[in-house]
N, C-alpha and C positions, 0 to 999 in steps of 0.2 A: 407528439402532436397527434389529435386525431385525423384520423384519415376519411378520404371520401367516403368509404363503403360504410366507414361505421355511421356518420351523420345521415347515409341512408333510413338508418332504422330506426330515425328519430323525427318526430315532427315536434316542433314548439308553436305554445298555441298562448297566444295573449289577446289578452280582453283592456281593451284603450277605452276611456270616456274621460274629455274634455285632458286630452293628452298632447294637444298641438306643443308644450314647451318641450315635452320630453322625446318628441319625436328624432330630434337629429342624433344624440345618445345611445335612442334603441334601434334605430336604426344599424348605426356604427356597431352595435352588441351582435343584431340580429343577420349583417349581412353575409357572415362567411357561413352559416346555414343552409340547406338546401331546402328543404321542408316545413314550409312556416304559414301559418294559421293566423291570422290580425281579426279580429271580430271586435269591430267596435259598437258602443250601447246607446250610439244616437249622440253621438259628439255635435257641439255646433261651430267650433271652434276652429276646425279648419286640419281636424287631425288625420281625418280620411284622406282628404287629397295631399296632402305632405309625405301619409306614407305610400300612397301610392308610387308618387312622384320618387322617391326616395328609395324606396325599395320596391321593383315591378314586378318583381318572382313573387313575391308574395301574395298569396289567398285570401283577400280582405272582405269580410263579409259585415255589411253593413244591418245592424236593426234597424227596426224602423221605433224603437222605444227604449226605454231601460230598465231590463226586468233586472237587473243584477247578476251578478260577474258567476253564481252557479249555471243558471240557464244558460249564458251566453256560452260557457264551456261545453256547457251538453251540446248544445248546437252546435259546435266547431267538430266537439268528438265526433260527429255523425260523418266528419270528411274525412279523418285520419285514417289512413291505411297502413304505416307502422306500428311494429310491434312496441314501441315507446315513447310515449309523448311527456315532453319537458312545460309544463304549467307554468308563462315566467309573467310578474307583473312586470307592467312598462317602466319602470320606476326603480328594475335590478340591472345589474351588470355580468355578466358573467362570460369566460372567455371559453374557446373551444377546449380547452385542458384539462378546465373544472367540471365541463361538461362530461369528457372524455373519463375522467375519474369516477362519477355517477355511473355510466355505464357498465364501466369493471367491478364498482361494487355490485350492483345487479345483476350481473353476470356470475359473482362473485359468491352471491344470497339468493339461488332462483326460488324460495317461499318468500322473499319480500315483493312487496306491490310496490309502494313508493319509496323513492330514498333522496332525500333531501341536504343538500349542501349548509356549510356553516356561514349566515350572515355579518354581515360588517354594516356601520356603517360611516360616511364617508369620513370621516376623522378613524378609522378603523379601529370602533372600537366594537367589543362582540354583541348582536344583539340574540336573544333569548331564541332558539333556534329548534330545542324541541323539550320536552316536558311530560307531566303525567294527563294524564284525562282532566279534562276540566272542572272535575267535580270534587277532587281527589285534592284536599288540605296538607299542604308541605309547609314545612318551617321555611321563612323566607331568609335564604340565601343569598349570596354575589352568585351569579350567574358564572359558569365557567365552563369551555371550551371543552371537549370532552376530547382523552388523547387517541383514543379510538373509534371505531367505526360501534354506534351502538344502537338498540331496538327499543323505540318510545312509543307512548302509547298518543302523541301529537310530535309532528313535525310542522314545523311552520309552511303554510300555506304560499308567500312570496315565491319559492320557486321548489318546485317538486317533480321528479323524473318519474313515473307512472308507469305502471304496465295496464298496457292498452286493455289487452282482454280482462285483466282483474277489475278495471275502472268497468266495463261492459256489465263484468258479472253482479259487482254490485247495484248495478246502474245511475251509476254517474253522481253526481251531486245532487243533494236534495234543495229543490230548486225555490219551495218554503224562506230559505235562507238571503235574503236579499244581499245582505253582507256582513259579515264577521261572525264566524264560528262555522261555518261551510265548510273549510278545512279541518276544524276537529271533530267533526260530524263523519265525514269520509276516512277520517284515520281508523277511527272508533269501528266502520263497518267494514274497513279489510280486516280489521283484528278479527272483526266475528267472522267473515268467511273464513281465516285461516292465515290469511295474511301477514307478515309483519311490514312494520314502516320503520326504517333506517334513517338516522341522522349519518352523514360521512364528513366527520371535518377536514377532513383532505382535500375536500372542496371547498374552496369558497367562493364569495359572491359580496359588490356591494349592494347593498339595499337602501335606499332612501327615506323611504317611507313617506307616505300619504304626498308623493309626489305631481299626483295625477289629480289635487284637487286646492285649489286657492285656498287659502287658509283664513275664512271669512266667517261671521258669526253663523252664516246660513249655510254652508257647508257643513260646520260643527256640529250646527243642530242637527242637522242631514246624519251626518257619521254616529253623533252619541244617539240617538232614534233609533236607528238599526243596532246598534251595538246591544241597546237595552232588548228589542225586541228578540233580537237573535239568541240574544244569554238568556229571555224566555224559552225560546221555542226550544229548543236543546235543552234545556231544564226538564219541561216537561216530554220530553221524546225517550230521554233518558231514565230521569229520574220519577215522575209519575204528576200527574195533576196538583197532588197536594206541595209539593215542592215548587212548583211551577206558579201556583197562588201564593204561598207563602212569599217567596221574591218580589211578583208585584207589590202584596202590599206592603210589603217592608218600602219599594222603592214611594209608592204613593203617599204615607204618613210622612216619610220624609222629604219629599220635594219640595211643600211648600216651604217650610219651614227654611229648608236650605238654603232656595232659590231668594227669597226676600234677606236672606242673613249676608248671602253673597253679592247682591244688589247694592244691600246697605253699603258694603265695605268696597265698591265698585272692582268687584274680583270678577268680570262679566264672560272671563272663562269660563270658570266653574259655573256662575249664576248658569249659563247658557248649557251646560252639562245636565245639570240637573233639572232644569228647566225640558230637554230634550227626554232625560229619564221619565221623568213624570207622566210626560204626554204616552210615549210606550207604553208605559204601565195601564192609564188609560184605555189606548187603545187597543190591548192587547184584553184587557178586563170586559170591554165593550165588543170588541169584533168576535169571528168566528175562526178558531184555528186549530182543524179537525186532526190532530195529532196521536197519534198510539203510544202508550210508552216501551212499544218494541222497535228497537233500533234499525228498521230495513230501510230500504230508500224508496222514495215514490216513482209510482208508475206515473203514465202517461195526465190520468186522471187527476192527479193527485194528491193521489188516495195510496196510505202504509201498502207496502207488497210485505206479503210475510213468503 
């Protein structure tokens, strides 16, 4: 079991919006913690005062908006005083043992920045835990558990043990990233300072996924929108402007087309998937999104730090 002096050197920092269902769970996960960070993105729901109420040690920092789960982290970072901080969505589980295992491998790998536990989920079965670069085409495989501790170039985002000062050095999340791909954007820049990032399947964790959000057409469209915008922005960050065009308009000739085919067949999943895509592409084709294709993270401004 770990001990108090180790959970000293750890703070966990979770970012809640419209989280009130999951509150008594994370709570239950979060209370034998000493060190804990709640930064919620302008919930209305009633998840502030729950975890207030639920858990009072806790450091709960309210926005007053919702810029998205990288900003809200930078913000939280700016409190931590430990040399490790544990990234958990509200929506994981994970117990002090699995924690205490992250730690020894870190202790274990001092050039690793992050190292990330093996997800489950709650039928336990494994979900996709870490991988190559997003860019990088693999023959598509079963998914399988690795029997060691091993160095990837993405570890999944849901919950990541961090060294503080390497999160600093590269400065934080690129805060561009509203939601999804934030986490392989930050893998991608420990690798460039030197960093490695560790999968540990000795750890594990349940993951729920997309816990923290009603499962309604307007959420959807909400989630696939970023999802397309984000696999923009990181295309072009990455890989260079012409790759970055090339995606839109792959996604824009085919939306429509899709979207009406999906309509027809009342499949309003998908129709609302690509319906979402489209719009991205759009606005992504139309807005302004002053990106380098050098992989640094942004300042203050934000604007590329090389």
């Amino acid at each position: 079991m770990m001990s108090e002096n180790t959970t000293r050197d750890v703070t966990i920092v979770c970012v809640t919006y419209q989280s009130r269902k999951l509150v008594e769970s994370l709570c239950d996960t979060l209370r034998s913690f000493q060190n804990i960070i709640v930064i919620d993105n302008a919930s209305t729901d009633g998840t502030v005062a729950a975890m207030r109420a639920s858990l009072p040690h806790a450091t709960i920092i309210e926005n007053p908006g919702n810029d998205g789960y990288g900003k809200a982290c930078n913000t939280a970072m700016r409190r931590v005083r430990t040399p490790l901080t544990l990234f958990l969505n509200p929506d994981c589980d994970i117990g002090p043992d699995a924690l205490h295992k992250l730690i020894e491998t870190m202790q274990r790998y001092p050039g690793a920045a992050i190292v990330a536990p093996q997800s489950f989920n709650r039928q336990l079965k494994p979900r996709k835990s870490y991988r190559q670069a997003f860019h990088i085409r693999t023959r598509r495989t079963p998914y399988r558990v690795p029997d060691a501790t091993c160095s990837a170039q993405w570890v999944h985002g849901c919950c990541q043990l961090v060294r503080t000062h390497a999160y600093h050095l590269v400065e934080g999340f690129d805060e561009r990233f509203f939601l999804f791909f934030e986490d392989d954007d930050l893998c991608l820049r420990m690798h460039e300072a030197g960093f490695s990032c560790l999968l540990e399947p000795a750890a594990s964790i349940v993951h729920t996924g997309g816990g923290s959000s009603a499962r309604n057409a307007r959420t959807q469209f909400h989630r696939c929108f970023h999802y397309a915008r984000s696999k923009y922005l990181i295309t072009r960050k990455y890989l260079g402007k012409g790759a970055a065009d090339r995606y839109l308009l792959k996604i824009t000739l085919a939306s429509v087309p899709v979207v009406l085919m999906y309509s027809l067949f009342l499949r309003r999943k998908h129709a609302v998937k690509w319906l979402a895509w489209g719009a991205a592409a759009l606005a992504c084709a139309f807005g302004q999104t002053p990106l380098s294709t050098h992989s640094g993270a942004t300042g203050r401004s934000g604007e590329i730090v090389h």
